[in-house]
C-alpha positions as a printed Julia matrix, in Angstrom:
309×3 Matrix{Float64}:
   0.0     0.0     0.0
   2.63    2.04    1.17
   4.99    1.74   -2.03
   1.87    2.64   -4.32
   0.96    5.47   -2.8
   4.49    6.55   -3.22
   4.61    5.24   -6.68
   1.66    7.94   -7.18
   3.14   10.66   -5.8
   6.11   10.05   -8.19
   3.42   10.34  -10.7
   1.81   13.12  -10.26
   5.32   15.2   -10.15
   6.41   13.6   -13.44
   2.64   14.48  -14.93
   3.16   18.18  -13.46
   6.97   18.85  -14.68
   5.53   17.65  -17.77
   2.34   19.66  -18.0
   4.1    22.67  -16.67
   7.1    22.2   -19.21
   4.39   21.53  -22.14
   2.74   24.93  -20.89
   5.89   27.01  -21.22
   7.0    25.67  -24.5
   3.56   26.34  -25.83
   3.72   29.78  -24.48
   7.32   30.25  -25.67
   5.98   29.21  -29.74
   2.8    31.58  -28.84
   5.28   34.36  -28.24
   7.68   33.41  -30.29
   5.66   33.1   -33.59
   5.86   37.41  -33.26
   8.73   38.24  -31.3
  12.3    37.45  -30.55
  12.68   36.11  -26.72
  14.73   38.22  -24.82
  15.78   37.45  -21.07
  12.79   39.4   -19.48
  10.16   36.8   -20.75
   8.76   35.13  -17.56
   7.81   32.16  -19.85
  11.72   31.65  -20.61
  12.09   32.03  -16.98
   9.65   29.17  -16.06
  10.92   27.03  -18.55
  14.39   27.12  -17.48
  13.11   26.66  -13.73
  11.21   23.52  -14.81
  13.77   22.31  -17.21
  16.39   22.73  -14.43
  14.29   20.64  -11.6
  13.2    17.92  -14.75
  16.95   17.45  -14.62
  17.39   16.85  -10.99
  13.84   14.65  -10.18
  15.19   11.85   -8.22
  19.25   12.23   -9.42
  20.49    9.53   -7.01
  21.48   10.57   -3.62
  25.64    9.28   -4.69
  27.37   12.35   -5.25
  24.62   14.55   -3.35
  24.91   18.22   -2.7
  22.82   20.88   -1.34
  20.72   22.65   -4.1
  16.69   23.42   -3.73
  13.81   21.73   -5.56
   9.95   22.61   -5.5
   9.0    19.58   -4.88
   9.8    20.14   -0.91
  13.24   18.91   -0.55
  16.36   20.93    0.62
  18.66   17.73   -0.42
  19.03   16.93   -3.82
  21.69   16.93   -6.6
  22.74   18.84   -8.96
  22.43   17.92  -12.74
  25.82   19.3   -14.21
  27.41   15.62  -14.58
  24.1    14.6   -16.66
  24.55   17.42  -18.87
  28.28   16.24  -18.97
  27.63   13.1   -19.76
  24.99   13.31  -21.96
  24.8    16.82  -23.53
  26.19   18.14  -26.79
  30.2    18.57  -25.71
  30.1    21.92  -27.97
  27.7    23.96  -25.02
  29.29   21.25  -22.46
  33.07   23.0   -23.37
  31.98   26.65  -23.78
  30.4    26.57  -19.81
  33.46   24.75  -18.68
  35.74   27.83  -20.25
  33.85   30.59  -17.79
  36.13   30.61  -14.82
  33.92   33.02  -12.99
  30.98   29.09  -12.83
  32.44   27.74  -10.26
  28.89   26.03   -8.51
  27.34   23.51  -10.28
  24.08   24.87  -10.13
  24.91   28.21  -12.33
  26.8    26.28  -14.59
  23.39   24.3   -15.2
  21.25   27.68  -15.61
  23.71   29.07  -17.74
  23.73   26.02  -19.98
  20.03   26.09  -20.75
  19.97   29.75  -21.85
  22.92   28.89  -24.18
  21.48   25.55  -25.56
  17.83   27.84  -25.98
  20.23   30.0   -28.15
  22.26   27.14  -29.82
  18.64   24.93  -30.25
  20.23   21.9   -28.25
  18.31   21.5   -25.83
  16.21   18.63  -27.86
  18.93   17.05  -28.82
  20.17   16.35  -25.4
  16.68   15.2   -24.26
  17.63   12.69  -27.59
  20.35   11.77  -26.21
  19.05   10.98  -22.73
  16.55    8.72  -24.12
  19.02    6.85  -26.45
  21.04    6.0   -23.81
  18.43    5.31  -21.11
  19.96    2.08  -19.46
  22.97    4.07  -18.91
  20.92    7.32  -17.25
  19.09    4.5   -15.04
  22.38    4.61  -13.08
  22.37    7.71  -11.91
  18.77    8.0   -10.97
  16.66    6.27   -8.92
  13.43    4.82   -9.72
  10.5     6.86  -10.49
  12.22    9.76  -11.95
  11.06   11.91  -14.72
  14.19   11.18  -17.27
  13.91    7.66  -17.04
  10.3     7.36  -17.58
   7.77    7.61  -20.4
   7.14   11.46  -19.99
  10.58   12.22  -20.79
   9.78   10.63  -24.58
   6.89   12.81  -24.6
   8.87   16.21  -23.88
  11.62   15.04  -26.47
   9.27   15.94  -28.71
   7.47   19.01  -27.26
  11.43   20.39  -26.82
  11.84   20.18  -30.71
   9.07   23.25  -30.89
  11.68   25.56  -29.18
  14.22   25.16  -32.45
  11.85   27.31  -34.27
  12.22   30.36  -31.6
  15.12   32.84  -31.86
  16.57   33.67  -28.56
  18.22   36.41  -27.91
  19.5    35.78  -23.94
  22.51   37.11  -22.59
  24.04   34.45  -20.25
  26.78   37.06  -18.76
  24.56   38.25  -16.49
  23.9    34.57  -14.82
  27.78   33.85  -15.27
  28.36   37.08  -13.58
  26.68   36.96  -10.88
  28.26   36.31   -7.31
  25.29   35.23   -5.78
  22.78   32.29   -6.04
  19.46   33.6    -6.53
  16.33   31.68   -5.52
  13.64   31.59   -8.52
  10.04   30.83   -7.81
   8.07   29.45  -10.59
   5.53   31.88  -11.63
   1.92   29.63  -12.24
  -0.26   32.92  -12.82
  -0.27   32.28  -16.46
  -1.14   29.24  -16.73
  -4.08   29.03  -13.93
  -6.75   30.99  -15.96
 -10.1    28.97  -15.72
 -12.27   27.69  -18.84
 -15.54   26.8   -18.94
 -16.36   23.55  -20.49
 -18.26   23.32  -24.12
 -20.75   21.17  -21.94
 -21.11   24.04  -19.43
 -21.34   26.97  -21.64
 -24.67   25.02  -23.39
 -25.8    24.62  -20.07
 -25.84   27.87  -19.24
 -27.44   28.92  -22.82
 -30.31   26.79  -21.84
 -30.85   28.5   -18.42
 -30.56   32.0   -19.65
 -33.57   30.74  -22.21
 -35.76   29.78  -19.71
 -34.97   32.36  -17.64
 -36.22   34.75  -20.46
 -39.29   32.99  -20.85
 -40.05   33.31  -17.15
 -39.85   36.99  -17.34
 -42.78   39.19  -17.75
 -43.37   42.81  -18.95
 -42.11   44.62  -22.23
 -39.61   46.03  -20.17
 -38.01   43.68  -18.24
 -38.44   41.85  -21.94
 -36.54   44.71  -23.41
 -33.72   44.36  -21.07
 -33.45   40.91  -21.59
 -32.96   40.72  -25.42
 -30.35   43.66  -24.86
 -28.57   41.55  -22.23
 -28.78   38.51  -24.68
 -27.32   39.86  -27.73
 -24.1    40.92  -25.55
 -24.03   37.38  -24.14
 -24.54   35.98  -27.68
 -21.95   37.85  -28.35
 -19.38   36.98  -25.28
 -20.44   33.09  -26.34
 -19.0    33.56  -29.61
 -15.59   34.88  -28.21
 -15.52   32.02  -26.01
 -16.41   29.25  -28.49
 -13.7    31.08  -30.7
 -11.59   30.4   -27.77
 -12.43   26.61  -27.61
 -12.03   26.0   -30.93
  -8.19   28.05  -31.4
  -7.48   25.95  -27.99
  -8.78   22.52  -29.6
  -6.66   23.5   -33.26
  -3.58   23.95  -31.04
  -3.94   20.47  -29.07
  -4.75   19.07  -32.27
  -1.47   20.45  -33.84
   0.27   19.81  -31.0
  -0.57   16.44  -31.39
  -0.1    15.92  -34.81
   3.29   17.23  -34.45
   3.66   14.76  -31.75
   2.73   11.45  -33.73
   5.02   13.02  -36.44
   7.88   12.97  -34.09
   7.39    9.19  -33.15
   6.53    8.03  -36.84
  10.16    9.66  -37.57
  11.4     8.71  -34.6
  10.1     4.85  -35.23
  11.3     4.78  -38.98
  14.88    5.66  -37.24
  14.5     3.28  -34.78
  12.99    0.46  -37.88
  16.08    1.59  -40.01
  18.25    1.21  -36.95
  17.25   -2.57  -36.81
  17.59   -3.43  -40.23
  21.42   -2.53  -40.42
  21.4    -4.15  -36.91
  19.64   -8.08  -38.35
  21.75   -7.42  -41.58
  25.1    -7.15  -39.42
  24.18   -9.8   -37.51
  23.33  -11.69  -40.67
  26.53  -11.0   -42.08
  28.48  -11.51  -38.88
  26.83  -15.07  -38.88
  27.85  -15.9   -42.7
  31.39  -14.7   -41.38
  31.51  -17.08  -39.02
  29.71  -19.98  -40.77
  32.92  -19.38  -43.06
  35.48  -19.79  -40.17
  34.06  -22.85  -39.53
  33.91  -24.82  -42.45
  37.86  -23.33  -43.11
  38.95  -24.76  -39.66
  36.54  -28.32  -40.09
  38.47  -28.8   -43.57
  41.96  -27.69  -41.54
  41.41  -29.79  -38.96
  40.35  -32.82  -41.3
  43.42  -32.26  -43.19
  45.38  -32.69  -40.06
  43.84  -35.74  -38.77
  44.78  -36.7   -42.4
  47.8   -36.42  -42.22
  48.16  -37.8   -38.72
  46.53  -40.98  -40.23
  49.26  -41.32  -42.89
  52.52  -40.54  -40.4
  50.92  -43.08  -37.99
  50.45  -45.69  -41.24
  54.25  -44.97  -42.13
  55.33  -44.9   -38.33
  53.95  -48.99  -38.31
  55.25  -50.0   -41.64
């Protein structure tokens, strides 16, 4: 009972990093699609917050430091080696050049602004996943990169190539002290009503009209209606831009993993036709060391014949 509660917990963060992450990439395109990002955008702000604690959910407690998390831990590690390990060595090099990083966790927030300018950060979530029996060593069970979420932000990441950035990391690399960043969820709490709801309510306001009486109160009604017609039309406009972008978003999705799957289907056919070649190889060796060794035991045969004569 115990370990499934916990095993639910561990859910529910890896569903809100996700959801959260999906948010500010969404955002990001939104504001991107008009505008070049600069370092004031809270969105860019938020991502790099999330991005930075997707990194560190459940990092195994070898090697632990002291670093802060919002999931309600003071002790937890920081990231750097993963992005070491597993990150494009061109970024990886150019953080490892600024003498003035000398804490892990400001070498980590200065390499996601860069790889946001350099468009890597999808290709080390890539990475990650390719080599995910390796990355299940340095993090225990339950965490976010070794689990089927991180596949699904591999591809939400790719959205962010399409931004220009224009972020100055000096003024992270500079900076002598450690700030403390709190996620800012105002954005992305904004409340909308259901298409179920809103033609609930349309059938309340009718009879609601028809219970009225007087030409007045009549009057006043049909005024009052024509602005709610009107503030029903905004809002189904709303519904249907919000149900175009989930449907985009998930088109682009299955696009990733058809690509991703012809990769993986090309992947295995040079794999079965090595292995099919290895095999003929080696069928090869065989036969050349049965006909060797027959030769010798043919010959052995004759020096024993000539031995007894």
């Amino acid at each position: 009972m115990a370990e499934d509660h916990v095993n639910n917990q561990l859910s529910i963060q890896r569903r809100n990093l996700l959801g959260l992450c999906g948010m500010c990439v969404k955002s990001l395109v939104d504001k991107g699609a008009f505008e070049v990002i600069r370092d004031e955008c809270e969105h860019l702000h938020n991502f790099s917050l999330t991005f930075e604690n997707i990194l560190q959910h459940r990092l195994s407690k070898e090697n632990k430091k002291s670093t802060f998390s919002f999931f309600g831990s003071d002790e937890t590690i920081t990231s750097w080696s993963i992005i070491k390990m597993f990150g494009p060595p061109s970024t990886v090099s150019c953080i490892e050049d600024m003498e003035s990083l000398t804490v892990d966790r400001r070498k980590v927030r200065v390499w996601i602004r860069l790889a946001l300018v350099q468009k890597r950060i999808a290709s080390l979530m890539s990475k990650c996943i390719e080599n995910e029996s390796n990355l299940r060593l340095y993090y225990l069970p339950g965490s976010f990169m070794c689990s089927e979420e991180a596949q699904v932000l591999a591809g939400t990441v790719k959205c962010l190539n399409a931004i220009d950035f224009n972020i100055c990391v000096r003024d992270v690399e500079s900076s002598t002290t450690d700030y403390y960043y709190e996620l800012n969820y105002s954005p992305y709490l904004t409340f909308r009503q259901s298409f179920l709801s809103m033609s609930d309510d349309k059938v309340e306001r009718v009879k609601l009209k028809n219970s009225n009486s007087g030409a007045t109160i009549l009057k006043d009604d049909d005024s009052l209606s024509g602005n709610e017609k009107e503030e029903d039309q905004l809002k189904l406009k709303d519904l249907l831009k919000t149900e175009k972008e989930q449907r985009n978003y998930f088109e682009e999705l299955v696009s990733v993993r058809d690509k991703q799957l012809k990769e993986l289907e090309k992947q295995n056919r040079a794999l079965v036709t090595d292995v099919e070649t290895q095999r003929k190889d080696l069928e090869r060796i065989i036969l050349e060391l049965q006909n060797e060794l027959q030769k010798k035991q043919d010959e052995l045969a004759q020096l024993k014949k000539r031995t007894a004569i």
